[in-house]
C-alpha positions as CSV (number, residue, x, y, z in Angstrom):
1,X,62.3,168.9,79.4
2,X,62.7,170.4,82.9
3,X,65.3,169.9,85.0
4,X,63.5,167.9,87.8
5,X,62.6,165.8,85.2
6,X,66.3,165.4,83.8
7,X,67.5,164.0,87.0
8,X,68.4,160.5,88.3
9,X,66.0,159.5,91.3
10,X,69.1,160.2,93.7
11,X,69.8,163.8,92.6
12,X,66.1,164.6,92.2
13,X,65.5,163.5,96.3
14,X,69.0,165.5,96.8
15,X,67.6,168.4,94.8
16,X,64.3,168.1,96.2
17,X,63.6,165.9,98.9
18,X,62.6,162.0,98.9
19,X,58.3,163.1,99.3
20,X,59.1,164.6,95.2
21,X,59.9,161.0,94.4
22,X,57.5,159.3,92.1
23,X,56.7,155.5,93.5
24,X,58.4,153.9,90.1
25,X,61.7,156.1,91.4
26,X,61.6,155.6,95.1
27,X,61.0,151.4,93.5
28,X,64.6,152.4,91.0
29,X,66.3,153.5,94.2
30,X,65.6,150.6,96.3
31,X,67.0,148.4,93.3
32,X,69.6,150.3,92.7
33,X,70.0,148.7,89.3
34,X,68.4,146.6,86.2
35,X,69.9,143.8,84.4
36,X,71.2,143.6,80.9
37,X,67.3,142.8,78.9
38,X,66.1,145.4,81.4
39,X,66.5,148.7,82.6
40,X,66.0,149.8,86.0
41,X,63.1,152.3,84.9
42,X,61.1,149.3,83.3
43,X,61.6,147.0,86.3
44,X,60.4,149.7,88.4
45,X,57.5,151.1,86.6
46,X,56.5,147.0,86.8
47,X,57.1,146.7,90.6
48,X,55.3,150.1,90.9
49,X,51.9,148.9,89.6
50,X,51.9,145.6,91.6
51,X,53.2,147.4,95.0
52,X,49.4,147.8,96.0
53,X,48.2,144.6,95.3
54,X,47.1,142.4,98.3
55,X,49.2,139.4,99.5
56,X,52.8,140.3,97.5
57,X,54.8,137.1,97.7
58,X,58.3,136.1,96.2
59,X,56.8,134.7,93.3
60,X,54.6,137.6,92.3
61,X,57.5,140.2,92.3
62,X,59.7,137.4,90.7
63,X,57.2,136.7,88.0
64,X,58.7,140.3,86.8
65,X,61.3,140.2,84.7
66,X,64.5,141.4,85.7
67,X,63.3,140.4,89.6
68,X,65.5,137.8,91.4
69,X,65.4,136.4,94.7
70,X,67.6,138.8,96.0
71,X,65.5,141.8,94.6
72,X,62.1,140.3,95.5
73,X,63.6,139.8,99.2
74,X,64.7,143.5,99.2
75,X,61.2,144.7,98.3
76,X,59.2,142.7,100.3
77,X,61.5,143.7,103.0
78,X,60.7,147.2,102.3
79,X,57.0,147.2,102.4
80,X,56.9,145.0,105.7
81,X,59.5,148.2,107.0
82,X,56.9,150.6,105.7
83,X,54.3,148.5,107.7
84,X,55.8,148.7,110.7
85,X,57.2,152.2,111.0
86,X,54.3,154.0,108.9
87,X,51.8,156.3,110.9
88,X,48.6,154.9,112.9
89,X,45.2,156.3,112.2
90,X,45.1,157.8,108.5
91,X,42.5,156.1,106.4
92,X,42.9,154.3,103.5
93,X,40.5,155.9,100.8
94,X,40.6,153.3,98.7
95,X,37.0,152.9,97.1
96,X,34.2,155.1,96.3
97,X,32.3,154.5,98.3
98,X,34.7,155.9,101.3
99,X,35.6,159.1,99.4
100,X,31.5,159.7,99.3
101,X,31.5,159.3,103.2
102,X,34.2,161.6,103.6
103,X,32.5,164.6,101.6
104,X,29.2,164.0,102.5
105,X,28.7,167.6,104.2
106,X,29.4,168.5,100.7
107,X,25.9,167.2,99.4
108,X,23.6,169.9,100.7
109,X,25.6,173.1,101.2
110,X,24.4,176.2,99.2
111,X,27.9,177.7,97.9
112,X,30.2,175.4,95.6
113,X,32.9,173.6,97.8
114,X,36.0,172.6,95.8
115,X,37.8,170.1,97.9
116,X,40.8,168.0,98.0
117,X,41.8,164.5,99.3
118,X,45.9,164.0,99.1
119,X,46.8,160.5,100.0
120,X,50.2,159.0,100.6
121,X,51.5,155.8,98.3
122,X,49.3,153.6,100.5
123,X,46.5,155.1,99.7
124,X,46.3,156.7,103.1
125,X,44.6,160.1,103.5
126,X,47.1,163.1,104.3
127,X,44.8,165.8,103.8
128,X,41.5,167.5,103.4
129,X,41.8,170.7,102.0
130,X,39.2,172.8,100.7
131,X,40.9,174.9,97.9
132,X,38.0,177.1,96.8
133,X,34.8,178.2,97.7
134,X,32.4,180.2,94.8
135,X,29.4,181.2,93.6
136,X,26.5,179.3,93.9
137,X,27.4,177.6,90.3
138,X,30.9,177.9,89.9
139,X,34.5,178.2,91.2
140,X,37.6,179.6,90.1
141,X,40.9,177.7,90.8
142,X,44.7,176.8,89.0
143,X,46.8,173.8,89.2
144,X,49.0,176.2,91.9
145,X,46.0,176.2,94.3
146,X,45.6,172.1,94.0
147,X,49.5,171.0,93.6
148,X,51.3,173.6,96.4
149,X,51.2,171.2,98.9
150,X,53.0,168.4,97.5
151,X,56.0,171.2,98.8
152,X,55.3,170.0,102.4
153,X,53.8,166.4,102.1
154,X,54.3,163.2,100.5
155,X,51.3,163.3,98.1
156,X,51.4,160.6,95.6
157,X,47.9,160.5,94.3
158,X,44.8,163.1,95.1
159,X,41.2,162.9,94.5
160,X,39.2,166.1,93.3
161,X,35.5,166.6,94.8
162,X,33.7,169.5,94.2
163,X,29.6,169.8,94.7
164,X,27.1,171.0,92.7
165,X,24.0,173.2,94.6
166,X,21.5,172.4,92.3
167,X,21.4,169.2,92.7
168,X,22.3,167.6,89.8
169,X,26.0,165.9,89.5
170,X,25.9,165.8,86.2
171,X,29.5,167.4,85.0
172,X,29.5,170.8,82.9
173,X,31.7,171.4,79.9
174,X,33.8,173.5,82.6
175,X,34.0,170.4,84.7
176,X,35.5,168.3,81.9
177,X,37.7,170.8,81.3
178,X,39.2,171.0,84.7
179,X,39.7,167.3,85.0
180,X,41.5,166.9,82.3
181,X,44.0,170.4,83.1
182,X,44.3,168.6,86.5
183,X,45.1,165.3,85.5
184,X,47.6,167.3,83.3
185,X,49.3,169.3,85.9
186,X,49.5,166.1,88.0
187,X,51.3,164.1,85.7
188,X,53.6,166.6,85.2
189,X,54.5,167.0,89.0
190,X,54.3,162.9,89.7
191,X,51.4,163.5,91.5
192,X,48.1,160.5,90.2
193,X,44.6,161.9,90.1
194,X,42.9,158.9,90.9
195,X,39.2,160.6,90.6
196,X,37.2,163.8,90.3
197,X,33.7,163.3,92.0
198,X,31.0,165.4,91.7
199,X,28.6,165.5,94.6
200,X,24.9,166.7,95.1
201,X,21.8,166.0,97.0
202,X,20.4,163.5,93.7
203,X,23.5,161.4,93.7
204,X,27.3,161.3,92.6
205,X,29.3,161.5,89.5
206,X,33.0,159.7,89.5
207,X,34.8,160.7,86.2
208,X,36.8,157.4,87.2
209,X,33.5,155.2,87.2
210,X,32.8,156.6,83.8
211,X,35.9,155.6,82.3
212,X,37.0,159.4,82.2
213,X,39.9,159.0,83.9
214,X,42.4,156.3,83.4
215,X,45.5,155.1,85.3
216,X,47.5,152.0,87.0
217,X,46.4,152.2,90.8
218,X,43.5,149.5,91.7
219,X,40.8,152.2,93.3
220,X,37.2,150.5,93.3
């Protein structure tokens, strides 16, 4: 086990900043603390997958267990803060179908494009970054290239598009490969890959549609 991974949510954002922070251990800081039947990383990891579900009301979050009233009112006063004090004018990337609009210029262009969308825990997108450009029918590129900028941001999910000149979306054995070391690597550094989508001029392939990929964040 690393160290990072050894600390407590308060010395990991000590050690390494609060945008390092997994959502389940910004959710255990907020809390502070769990109750006798349940530990603070359980009630967390709970709140964590409802946190981006429409319309959160007191009796949702206290429908957890281990949520009171007083813990419910702390979190929903949290995201209304959030709300309020976030930045204006990021889009929320959270369908397909918005992702495909975003990479369209990907579609037709002759050189494979390997391009990444970081979003923020709302689902807000941070940034586009292309992090390889190669051959016409491949690219070469590590976990380093995709994961530095978590450094500098607060990335808590990313989606991986890359195109495919000739056409076809179909993935390669190589493709399935790098998903799967990506989705890997992610983990690892707290960072969700919500999606790889492949992209040419006969259509789209989302390793998430084709139940390739698997995780807790609702992304249609």
């Amino acid at each position: 086990m690393s160290r990072s991974n050894s600390l407590s949510p308060r010395e990991k954002l000590c050690a390494d900043g609060v945008a390092r922070l997994t959502t389940t251990e910004l959710v255990a800081l907020v809390l502070g603390t769990g109750t006798a039947r349940h530990p603070l990383e359980e009630i967390a990891a709970k709140v964590a997958e409802k946190l981006h579900q429409p319309h959160l009301t007191l009796e949702s979050l206290q429908a957890i267990p281990g949520i009171g009233l007083a813990k419910a009112c702390q979190l929903l006063s949290m995201i209304e803060f959030v709300e309020r004090v976030r930045p204006s004018g990021f889009p929320a990337l959270d369908e397909l179908q918005k992702v495909l609009h975003m990479v369209g210029e990907l579609r037709t262009i002759p050189r494979e494009h390997i391009v990444c969308l970081y979003l923020n825990a709302r689902l807000q997108l941070l940034l586009k970054e292309t992090v390889a450009i190669g051959s016409v029918n491949q690219s070469a590129v590590s976990a380093r290239d995709i994961f530095s900028v978590i450094k500098y941001h607060p990335v808590s999910y990313l989606i991986l598009v890359h195109n495919h000149p000739s056409g076809d979306p179909s993935p390669s054995p190589e493709d399935l490969t790098f998903t799967t070391r990506m989705v890997e690597a992610g983990r690892l550094l707290g960072v969700e890959v919500l999606d790889h989508v492949i992209v040419a001029e006969r259509g789209y392939y989302s390793f998430k549609e084709q139940g390739q990929i698997t995780h807790l964040q609702r992304f249609d």
